[in-house]
C-alpha positions as CSV (number, residue, x, y, z in Angstrom):
1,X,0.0,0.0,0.0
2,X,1.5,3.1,-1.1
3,X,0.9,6.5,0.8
4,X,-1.3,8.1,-1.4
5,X,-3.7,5.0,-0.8
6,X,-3.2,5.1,3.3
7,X,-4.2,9.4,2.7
8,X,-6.8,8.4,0.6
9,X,-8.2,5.9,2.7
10,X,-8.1,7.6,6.3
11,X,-9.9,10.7,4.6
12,X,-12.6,8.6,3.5
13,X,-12.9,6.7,6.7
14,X,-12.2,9.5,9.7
15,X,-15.2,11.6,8.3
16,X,-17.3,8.9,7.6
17,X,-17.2,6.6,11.0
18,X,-17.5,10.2,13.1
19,X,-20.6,11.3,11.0
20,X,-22.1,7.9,10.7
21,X,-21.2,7.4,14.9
22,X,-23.2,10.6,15.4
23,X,-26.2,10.5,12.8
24,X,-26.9,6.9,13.3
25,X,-26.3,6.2,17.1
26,X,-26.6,9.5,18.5
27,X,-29.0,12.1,16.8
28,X,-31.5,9.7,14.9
29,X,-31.3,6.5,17.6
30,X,-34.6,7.1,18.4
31,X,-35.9,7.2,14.9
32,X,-33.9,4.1,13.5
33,X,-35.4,2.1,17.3
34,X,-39.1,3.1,16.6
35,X,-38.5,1.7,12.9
36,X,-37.2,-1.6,14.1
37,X,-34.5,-1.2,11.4
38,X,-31.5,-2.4,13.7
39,X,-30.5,-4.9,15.9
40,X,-30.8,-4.0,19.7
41,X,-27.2,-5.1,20.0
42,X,-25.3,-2.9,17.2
43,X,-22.4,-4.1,16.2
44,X,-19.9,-1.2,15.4
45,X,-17.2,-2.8,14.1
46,X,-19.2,-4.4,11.0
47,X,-20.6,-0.8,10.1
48,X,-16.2,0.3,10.5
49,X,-15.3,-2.8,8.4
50,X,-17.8,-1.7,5.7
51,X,-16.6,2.0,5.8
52,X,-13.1,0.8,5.1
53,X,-14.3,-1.6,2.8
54,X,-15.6,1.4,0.7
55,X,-13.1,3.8,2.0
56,X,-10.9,1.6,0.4
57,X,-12.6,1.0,-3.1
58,X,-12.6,4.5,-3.4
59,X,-8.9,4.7,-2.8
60,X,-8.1,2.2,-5.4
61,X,-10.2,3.9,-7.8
62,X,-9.7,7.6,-7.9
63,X,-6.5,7.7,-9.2
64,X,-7.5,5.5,-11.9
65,X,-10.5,7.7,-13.1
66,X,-9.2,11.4,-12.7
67,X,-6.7,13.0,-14.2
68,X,-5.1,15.1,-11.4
69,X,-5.8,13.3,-8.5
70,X,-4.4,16.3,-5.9
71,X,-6.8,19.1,-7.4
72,X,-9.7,20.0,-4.9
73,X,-12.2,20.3,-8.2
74,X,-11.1,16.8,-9.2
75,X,-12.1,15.6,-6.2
76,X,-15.5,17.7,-5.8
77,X,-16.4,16.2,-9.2
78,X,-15.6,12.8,-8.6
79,X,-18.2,12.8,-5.5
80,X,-20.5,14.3,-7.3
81,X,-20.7,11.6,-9.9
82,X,-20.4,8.7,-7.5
83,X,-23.3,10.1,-5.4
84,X,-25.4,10.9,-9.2
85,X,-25.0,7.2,-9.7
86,X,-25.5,5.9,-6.7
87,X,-28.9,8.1,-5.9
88,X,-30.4,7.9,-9.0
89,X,-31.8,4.7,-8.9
90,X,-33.2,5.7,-5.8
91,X,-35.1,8.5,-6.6
């Protein structure tokens, strides 16, 4: 693994477990409880495994679809198509 790929990765998954932690455990509990959509016994480290599972597909990836990987606007674009195609089968 080369250190562009251990960059990549850790900015995919620091952002992602803290905002997932919060959203999912702490400010919509309640919500995703009355739903009945988790287990009562939640099992964090499957939710981390599959952040770094994706965390790391996205690592592999990037610099294989953009030209200059370290531009900002690269990287805006490139999350704007992956969450186009992953939303719009959903809407």
């Amino acid at each position: 693994m080369g250190r562009s790929f251990v960059l990549a990765l850790l900015s995919y998954l620091v952002p992602t477990f803290l905002l997932g932690y919060v959203w999912h455990l702490m400010l919509f509990a309640g919500t995703y409880h009355a739903l009945g959509i988790y287990r009562p016994d939640v099992i964090i480290p499957f939710g981390f495994l599959s952040m770094l599972l994706q965390g790391s597909v996205f690592a592999a990836v990037y610099p294989r679809l953009v030209r200059s990987p370290g531009a900002l606007a690269s990287g805006m674009r490139f999350a704007a198509g992956i969450f186009t195609n992953l939303t719009r089968d959903h809407l």
